[in-house]
BALOTOR-511729 format. One record per residue (C-alpha): residue number from 1; x, y, z. Coordinates in Angstrom, 2 decimals. Each point is the difference from the previous one (the first is absolute). Example, Ala and Ser with C-alpha at 12.3 -4.5 7.8 and 13.67 -1.06 7.14 Angstrom:
BEGIN
SITE,1,12.30,-4.50,7.80
SITE,2,1.37,3.44,-0.66
//
This chain:
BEGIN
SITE,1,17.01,20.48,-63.35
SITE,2,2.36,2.86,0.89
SITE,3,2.22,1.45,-2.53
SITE,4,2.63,2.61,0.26
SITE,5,0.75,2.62,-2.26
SITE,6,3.30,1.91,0.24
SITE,7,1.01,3.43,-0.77
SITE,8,2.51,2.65,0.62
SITE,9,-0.28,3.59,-1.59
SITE,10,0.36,3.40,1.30
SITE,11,-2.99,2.15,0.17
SITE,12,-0.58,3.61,-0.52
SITE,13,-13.45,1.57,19.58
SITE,14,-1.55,-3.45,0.66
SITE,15,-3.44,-0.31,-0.29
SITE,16,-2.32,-0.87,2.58
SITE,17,-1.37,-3.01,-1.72
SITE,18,2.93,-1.81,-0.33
SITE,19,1.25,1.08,3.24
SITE,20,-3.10,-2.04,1.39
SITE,21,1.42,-2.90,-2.85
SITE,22,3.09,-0.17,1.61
SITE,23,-1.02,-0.40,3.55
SITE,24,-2.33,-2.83,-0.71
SITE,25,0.67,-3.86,0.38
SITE,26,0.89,-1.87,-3.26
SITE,27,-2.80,-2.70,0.34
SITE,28,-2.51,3.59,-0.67
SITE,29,1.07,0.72,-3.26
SITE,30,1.25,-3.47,-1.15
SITE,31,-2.50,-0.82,-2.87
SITE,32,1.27,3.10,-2.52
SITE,33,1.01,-1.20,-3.21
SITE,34,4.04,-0.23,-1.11
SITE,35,1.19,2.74,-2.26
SITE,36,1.35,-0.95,-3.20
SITE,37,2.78,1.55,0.90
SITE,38,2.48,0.93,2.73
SITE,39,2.11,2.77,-0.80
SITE,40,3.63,0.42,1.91
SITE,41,2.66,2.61,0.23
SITE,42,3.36,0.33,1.34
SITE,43,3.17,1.77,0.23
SITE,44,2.17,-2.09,-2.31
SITE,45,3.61,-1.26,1.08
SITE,46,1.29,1.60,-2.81
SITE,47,1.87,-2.46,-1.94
SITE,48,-2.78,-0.37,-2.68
SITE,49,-1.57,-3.21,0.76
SITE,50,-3.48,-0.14,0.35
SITE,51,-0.01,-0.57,3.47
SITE,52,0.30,1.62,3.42
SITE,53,1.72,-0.64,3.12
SITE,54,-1.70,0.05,3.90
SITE,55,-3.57,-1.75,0.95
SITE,56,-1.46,0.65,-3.08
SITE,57,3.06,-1.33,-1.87
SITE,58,-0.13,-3.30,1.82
SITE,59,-4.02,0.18,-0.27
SITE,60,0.53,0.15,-3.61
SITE,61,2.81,-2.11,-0.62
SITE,62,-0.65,-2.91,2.36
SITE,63,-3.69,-0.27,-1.27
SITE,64,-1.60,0.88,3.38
SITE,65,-2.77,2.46,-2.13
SITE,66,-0.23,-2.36,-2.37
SITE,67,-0.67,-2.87,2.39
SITE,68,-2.48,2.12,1.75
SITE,69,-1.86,0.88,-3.30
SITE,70,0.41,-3.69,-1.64
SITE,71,-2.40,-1.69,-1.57
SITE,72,-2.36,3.51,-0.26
SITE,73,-0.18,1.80,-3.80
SITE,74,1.94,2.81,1.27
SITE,75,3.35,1.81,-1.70
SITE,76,2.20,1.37,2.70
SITE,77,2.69,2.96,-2.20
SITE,78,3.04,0.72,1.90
SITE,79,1.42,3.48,-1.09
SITE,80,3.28,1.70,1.20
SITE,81,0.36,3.21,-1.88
SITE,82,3.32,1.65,-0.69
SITE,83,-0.85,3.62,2.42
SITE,84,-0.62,-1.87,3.21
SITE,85,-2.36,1.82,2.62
SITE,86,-0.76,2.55,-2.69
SITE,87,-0.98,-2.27,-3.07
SITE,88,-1.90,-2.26,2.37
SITE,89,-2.12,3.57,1.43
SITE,90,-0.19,1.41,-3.30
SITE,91,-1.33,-3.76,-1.06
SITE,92,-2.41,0.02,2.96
SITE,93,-1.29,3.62,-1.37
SITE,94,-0.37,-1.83,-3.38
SITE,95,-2.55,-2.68,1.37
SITE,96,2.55,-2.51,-0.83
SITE,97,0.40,-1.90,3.83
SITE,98,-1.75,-1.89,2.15
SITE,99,2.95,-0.92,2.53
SITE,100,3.29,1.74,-0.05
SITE,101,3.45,-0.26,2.48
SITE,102,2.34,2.75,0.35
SITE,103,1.97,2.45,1.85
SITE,104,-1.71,1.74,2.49
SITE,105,0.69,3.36,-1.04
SITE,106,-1.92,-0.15,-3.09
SITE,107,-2.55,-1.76,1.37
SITE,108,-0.48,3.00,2.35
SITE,109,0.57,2.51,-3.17
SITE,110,-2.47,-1.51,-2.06
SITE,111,-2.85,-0.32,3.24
SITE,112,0.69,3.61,0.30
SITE,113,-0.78,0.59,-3.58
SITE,114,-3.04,-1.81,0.73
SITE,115,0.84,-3.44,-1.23
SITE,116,-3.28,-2.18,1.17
SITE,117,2.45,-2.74,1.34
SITE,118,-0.12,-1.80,3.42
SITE,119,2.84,-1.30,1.73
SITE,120,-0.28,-3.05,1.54
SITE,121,3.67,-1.79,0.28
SITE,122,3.58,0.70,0.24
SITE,123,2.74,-1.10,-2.45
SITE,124,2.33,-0.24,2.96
SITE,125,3.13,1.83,0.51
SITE,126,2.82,0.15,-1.86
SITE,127,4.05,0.80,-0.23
SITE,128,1.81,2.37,-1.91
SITE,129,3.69,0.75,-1.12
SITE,130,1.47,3.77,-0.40
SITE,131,2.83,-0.32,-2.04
SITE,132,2.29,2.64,-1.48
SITE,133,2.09,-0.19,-3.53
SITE,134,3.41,-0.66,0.70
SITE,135,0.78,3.74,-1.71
SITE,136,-1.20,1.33,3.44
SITE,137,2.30,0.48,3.02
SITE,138,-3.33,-0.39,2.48
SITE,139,0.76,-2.17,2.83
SITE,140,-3.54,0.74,1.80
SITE,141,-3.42,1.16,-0.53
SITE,142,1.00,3.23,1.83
SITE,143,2.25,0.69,-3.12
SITE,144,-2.75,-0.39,-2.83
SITE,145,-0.82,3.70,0.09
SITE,146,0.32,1.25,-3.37
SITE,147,0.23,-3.33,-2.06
SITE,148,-2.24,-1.15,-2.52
SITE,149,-2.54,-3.10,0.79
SITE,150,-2.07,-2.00,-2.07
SITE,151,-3.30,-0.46,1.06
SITE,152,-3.49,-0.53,-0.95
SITE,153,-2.02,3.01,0.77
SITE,154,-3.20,-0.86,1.89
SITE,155,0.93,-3.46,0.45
SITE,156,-0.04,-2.27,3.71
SITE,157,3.81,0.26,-0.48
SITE,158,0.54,4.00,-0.36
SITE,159,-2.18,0.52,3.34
SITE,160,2.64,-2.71,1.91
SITE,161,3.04,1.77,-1.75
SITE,162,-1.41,3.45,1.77
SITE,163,0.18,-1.63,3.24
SITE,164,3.21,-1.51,0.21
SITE,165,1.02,3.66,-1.24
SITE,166,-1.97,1.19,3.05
SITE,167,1.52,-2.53,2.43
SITE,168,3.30,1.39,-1.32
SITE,169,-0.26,3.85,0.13
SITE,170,-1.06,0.26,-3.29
SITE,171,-3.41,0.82,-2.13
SITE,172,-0.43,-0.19,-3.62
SITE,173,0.47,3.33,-1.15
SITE,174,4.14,-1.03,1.09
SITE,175,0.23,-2.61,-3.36
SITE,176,-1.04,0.42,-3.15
SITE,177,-2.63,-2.58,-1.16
SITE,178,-0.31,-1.07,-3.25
SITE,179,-3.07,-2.19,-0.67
SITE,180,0.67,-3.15,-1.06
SITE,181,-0.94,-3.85,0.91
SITE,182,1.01,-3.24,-0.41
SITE,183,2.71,-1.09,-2.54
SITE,184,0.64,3.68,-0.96
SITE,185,0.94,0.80,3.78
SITE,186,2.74,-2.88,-0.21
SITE,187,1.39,1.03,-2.62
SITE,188,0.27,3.63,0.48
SITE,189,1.41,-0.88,3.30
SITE,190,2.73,-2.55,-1.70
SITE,191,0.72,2.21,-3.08
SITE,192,0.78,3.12,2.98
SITE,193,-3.07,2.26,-1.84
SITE,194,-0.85,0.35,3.86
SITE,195,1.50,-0.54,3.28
SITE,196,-3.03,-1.82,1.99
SITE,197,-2.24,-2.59,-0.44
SITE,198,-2.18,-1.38,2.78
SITE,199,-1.84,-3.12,-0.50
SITE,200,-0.47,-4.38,0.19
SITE,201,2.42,-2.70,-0.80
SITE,202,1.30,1.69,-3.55
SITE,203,1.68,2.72,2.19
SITE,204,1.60,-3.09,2.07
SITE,205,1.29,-1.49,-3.26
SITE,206,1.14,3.03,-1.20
SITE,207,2.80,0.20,3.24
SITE,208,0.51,-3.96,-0.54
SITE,209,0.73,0.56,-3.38
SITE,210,2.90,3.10,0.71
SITE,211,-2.49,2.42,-1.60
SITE,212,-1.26,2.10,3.08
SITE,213,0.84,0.47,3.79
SITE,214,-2.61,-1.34,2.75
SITE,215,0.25,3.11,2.48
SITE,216,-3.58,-0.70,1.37
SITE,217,-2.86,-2.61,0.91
SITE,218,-2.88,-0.64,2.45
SITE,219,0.17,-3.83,-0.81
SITE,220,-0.97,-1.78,2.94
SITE,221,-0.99,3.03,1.92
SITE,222,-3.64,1.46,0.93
SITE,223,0.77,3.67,-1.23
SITE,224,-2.25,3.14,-1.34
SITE,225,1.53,-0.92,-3.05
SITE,226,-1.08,-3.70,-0.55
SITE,227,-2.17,-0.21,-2.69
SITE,228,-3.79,-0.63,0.43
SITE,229,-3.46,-0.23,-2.61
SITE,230,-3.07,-1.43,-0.02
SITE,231,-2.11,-2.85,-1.98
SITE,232,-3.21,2.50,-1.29
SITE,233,-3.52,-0.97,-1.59
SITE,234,-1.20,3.01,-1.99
SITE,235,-3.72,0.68,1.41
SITE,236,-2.31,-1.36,-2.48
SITE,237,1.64,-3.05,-0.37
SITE,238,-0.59,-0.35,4.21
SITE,239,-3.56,1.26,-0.83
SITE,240,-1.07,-2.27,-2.42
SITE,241,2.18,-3.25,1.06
SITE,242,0.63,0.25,3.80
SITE,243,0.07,-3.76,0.27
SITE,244,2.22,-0.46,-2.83
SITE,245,2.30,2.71,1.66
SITE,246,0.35,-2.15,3.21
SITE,247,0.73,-2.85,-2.02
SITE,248,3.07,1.68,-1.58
SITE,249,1.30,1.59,3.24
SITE,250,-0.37,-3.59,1.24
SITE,251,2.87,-1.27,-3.06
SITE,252,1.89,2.91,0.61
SITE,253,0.20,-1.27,3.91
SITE,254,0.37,-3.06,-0.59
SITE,255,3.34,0.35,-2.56
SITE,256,1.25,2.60,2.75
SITE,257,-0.38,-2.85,2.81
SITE,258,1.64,-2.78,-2.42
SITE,259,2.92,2.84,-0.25
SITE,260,-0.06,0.05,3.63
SITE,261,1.12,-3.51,0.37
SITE,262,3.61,-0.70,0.12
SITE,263,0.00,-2.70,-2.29
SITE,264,-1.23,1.58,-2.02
SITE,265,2.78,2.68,-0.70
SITE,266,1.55,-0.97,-3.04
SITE,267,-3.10,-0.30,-1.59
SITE,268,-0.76,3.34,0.93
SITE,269,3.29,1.02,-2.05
SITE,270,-0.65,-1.94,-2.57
SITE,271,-3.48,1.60,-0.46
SITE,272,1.82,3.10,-0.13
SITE,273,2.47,-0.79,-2.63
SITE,274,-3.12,-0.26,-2.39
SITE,275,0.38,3.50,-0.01
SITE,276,3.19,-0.01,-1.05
SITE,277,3.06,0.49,2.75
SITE,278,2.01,-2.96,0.03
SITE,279,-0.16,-2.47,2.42
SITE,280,3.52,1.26,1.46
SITE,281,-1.01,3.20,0.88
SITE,282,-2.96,-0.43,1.32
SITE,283,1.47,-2.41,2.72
SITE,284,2.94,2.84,0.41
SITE,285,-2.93,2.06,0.66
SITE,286,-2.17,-1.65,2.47
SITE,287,2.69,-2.22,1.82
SITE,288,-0.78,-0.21,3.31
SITE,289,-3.60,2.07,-0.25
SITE,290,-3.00,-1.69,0.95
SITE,291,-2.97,-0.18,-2.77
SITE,292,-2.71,0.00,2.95
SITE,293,1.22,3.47,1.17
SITE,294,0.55,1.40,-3.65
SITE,295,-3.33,-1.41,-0.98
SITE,296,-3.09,1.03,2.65
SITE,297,-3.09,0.77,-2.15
SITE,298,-1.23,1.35,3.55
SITE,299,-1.16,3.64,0.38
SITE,300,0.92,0.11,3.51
SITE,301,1.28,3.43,2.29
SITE,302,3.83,0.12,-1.86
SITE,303,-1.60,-0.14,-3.66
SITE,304,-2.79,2.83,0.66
SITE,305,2.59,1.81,2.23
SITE,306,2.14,0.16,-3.02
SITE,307,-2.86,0.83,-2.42
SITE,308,-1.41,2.78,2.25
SITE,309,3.35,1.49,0.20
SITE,310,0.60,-0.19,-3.66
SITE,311,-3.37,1.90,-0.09
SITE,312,1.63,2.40,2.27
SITE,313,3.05,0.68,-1.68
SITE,314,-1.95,0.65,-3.13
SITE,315,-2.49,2.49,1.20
SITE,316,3.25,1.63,2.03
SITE,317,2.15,-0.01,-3.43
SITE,318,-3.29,1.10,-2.17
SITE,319,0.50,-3.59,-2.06
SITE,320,-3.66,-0.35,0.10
SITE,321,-2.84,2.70,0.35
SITE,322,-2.84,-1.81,1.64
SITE,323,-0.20,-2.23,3.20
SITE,324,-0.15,-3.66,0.08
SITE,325,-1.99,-1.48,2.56
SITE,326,1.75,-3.30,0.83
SITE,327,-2.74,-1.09,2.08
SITE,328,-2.73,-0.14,-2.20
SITE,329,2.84,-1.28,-3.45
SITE,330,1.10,-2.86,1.85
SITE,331,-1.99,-3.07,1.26
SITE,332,1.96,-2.99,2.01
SITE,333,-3.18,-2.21,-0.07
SITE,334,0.80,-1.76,-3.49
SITE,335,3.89,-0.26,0.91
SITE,336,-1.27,-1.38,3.58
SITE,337,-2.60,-2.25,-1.21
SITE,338,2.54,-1.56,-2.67
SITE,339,2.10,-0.86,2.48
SITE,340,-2.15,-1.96,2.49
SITE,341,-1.68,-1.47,-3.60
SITE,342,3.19,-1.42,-1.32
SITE,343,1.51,-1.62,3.27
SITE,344,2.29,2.87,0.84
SITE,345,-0.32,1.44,3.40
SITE,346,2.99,0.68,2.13
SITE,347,2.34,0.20,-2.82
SITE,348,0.15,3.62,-0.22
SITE,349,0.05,1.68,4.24
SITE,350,-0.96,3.74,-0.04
SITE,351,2.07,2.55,0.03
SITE,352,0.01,3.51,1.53
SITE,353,0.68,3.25,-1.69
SITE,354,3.26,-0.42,-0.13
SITE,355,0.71,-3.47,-1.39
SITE,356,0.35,-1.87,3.43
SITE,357,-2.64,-2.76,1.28
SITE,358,-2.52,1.42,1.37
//
């Protein structure tokens, strides 16, 4: 039977075989043998619980790996390392993954390191608050020019905090970042150690709470500045277990499409308050948002679009030394296979380059 195994601690180019893996049916490789064990990572939702929130948070917390893996002598460890994106590549370098989700500039900053991971679903897309202490006389983001902001460096949310300064006038070199993440950037924010923070449903509570000014937010908008990342498989699990692979991308599509549902909405929130934002908030947060547009595991046209021009952006602004071929890194055929497997076509329509139906 399946058994889970729970953990949370910080941590210090695609082959041509399993290219050919990935392209082929799953009834061609279906007899390989289960792994003893399936090894996750994830950006936690810093509030240290042991879980996450997004697909692989429901995935996790509503059982659907386990259900998919029941009944087989197989451990399935969920880790979400304090360090986001950074921890998890540093963890991939280690040999410690087999599947990871996070933000998708580290996942691009670790495949050009030459991380041997594959990416083969989204996380979705995702909200974010700028907020400003209430020290600071800042009415707009045109007026952040010279402030302080706390950030993590490298992390999904420091490459969406550069574009909303773009979108404003602004680049980085006008604020001063200091690196921090999490719990830290809340409370240097509150305590007025720095005038900015940018981030999820924390920075909401903060300006609910009297302890911070909401000044910016692309909730409910399709901006540069939504966030984006990617469900990965590190190579030689794909190698050796390509069935096994489809079988988890078909668990993570099927929690996204039970997110999808309406009904099931509060459930959703609830599977996010395992991670430990109170039920309160997290319907503050998402009132009125849709979990089926939040939630598309799909790699279609507006998630590579905004991968390829996160590529872009890092070559331009020397983040990352070598090229990342997104063609030959990503592969929609598990993602696409999942989702005629588990019942789920026409939940999710395409969508063009720039967020619209295509």
């Amino acid at each position: 039977m399946s058994h889970y195994s729970q953990t949370r601690r910080g941590f210090l180019g695609a082959s041509a075989a399993s290219l050919l893996l990935a392209s082929m049916p799953v009834r061609a490789f279906a007899q390989e043998a289960t792994p003893a064990k399936i090894r996750f990572f994830g950006n936690p939702a810093d509030y240290g619980q042991p879980y996450t929130v997004g697909i692989l948070g429901i995935a996790h917390t509503r059982g659907f790996l386990a259900e998919e893996f029941a009944g087989e002598n197989v451990e399935l460890e969920f880790t979400y390392p304090a360090g986001s994106g950074p921890a998890i590549n540093e963890a991939i370098a280690n040999g410690q993954v087999d599947f990871a989700r996070y933000g998708g500039f580290p996942n691009i900053t670790g495949k050009a390191r030459g991380l041997p991971t594959r990416l083969l679903a989204s996380v979705g897309t995702g909200h974010a608050y700028l907020v400003v202490g209430n020290q600071v006389k800042a009415e707009t983001v045109a007026d952040l020019k010279g402030l302080k902001v706390a950030i993590g460096r490298g992390t999904a949310p420091h490459l969406a905090f550069i574009r909303v300064l773009e979108e404003h006038g602004l680049a980085q070199d006008d604020v001063e970042l200091f690196d921090l993440e999490g719990g830290d950037e809340l409370t240097a924010v509150a305590s007025g150690a720095v005038d900015i923070g940018w981030g999820g449903g924390g920075f909401l509570k903060l300006v609910q709470d009297g302890n911070a000014k909401l000044i910016y937010t692309n909730r409910g908008k399709t901006a540069r500045s939504n966030s984006f990342g990617g469900f990965l498989v590190t190579e030689s699990f794909l190698e050796q277990y390509p069935a096994t692979t489809q079988r988890v991308v078909n668990a993570y599509v099927r929690a996204a499409h039970w997110a999808a549902q309406p009904e099931n909405f509060d459930g959703v929130l609830e599977a996010y308050a395992k991670a430990g934002e109170s039920l309160d908030a997290l319907r503050k947060d998402y009132e009125g948002l849709k979990f089926a547009d939040l939630l598309n595991p799909t790699l279609d046209d507006y998630v590579l679009g905004q991968y390829q021009g996160a590529i872009d952006f890092a070559k331009e602004n020397e983040l990352i030394r070598n090229d990342v071929d997104l063609a030959t890194w990503s592969d929609r055929g598990f993602v696409e296979r999942a989702i005629a497997e588990v019942g789920a076509t026409g939940t999710w329509a395409p969508r063009g380059a720039d967020g619209t139906p295509a």
